[in-house]
N, C-alpha and C positions, 0 to 999 in steps of 0.2 A: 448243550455244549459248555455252556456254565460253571456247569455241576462236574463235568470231568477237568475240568483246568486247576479246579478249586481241591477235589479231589487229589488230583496228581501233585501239586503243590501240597499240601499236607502228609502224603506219604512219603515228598522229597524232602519235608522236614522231622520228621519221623524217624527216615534213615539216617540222616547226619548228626541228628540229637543220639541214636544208639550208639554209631561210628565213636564219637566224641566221648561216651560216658564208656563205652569198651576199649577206647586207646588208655581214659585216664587210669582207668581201673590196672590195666597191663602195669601201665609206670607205675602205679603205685607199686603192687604188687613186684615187679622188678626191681627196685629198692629199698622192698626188704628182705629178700631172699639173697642169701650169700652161698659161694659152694663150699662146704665144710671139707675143713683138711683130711679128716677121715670118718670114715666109715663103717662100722662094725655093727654084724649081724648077731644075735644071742643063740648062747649053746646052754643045755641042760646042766645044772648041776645038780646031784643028788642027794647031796649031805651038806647041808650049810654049815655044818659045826668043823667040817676036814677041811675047810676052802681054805689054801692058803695065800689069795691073793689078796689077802687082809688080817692085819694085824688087831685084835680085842682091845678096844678101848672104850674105859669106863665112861670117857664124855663129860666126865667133871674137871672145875677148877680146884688144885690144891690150895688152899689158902698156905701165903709167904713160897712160896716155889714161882721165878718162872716160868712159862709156858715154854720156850725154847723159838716159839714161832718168829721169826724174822718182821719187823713192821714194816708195812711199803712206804717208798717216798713218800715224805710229808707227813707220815705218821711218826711220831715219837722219835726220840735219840739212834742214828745210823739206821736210818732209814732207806732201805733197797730201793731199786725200778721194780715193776710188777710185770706178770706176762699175764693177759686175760686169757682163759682157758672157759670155754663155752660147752658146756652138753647139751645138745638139742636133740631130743626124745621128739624120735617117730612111732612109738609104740602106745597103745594102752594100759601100760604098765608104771605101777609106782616105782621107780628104781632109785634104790641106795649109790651113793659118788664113792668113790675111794683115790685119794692122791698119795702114792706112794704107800699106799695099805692103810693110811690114815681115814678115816671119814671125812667127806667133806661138806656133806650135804646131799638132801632128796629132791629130784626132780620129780613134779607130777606128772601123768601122762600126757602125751605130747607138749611139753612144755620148754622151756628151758633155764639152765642153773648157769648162771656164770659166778666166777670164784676167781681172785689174783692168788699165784704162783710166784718164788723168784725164780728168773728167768734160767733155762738152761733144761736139763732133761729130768722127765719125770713119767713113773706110771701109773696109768691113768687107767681106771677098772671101774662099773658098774654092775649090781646087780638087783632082781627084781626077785623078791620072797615071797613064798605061796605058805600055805598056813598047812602043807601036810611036810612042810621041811626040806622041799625042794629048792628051785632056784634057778632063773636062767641069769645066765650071765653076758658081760662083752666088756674083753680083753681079758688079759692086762697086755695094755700097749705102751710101748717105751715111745712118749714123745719127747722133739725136741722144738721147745715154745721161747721164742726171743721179745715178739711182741702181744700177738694173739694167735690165738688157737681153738678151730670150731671143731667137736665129737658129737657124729651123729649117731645115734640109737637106732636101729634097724630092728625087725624082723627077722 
C-alpha cells in the first residue's frame, strides 16, 4: 500500500512539473509571435531580366555624390521618424527585398529582415532566384506604414 501512495504522488508531480513547463513554453511562444499586416503567397516569374517590379541598381557608392537617402531621426542633419517594416520569410527560400524597386536587402529562409522606411506609402516586393532564370515572386504591394509594418512570405 506503500508503494501505491508513493507511486501516485510522483506521477502527481510529474503532471504538474509537465502542466508548468507546457503553460511556460505557450507564453513564451505567445510573445513572440505577432499577426503580420500581410500576407503574400509566391507567383512564378519566368524571365528575371523583364521583371519590372525592380529597378537595376549597381549597389555602389559614388564617391562626392550624395545618396539621396533620407537619415532617420537622430541620425545626421534633418533627420526623419522611421517606420519599421519587417519581412518574415515562411518559405525555404533565399529572397531578395525591394522597397520601391530599390534593394533593400536578403532575407534567409525562414528568417527575418527588418529595415526603417520614412513613414507614409511604399512598395514593397520580394523575390526568390533559381539558377535556370526563373523566379517566384510576392507582390508588389502598395503599403501604408506610419509606425511598423510586419510582410510575411508565404507559399
Amino acid at each position: 500500500m506503500r508503494q501505491f501512495g508513493s507511486l501516485r504522488r510522483w506521477v502527481g508531480i510529474v503532471v504538474c512539473g509537465s502542466s508548468a513547463v507546457l503553460t511556460a513554453a505557450t507564453a513564451v511562444h505567445a510573445q513572440r509571435t505577432s499577426a503580420p499586416d500581410q500576407v503574400t503567397r509566391k507567383v512564378r516569374v519566368r524571365d528575371i531580366n523583364a521583371d519590372t517590379n525592380i529597378s537595376p541598381s549597381p549597389e555602389v557608392n559614388i564617391r562626392d555624390k550624395p545618396s539621396g537617402v533620407a537619415p532617420p531621426a537622430g541620425k545626421g542633419p534633418g533627420g526623419k521618424p522611421q517606420c519599421l517594416v519587417t519581412v518574415d520569410n515562411h518559405t525555404d527560400l533565399i529572397t531578395k527585398t525591394y522597397v520601391d524597386g530599390r534593394y533593400s536587402g536578403t532575407v534567409r529562409p525562414f528568417g527575418e529582415l527588418a529595415m526603417s522606411i520614412v513613414p507614409g506609402s511604399a512598395q514593397l516586393y520580394a523575390r526568390a532566384e533559381y539558377d535556370d532564370g526563373s523566379a517566384d515572386a510576392w507582390g508588389p504591394v502598395r503599403v501604408s506604414c506610419r509606425t511598423t509594418y510586419v510582410w510575411r512570405l508565404a507559399d
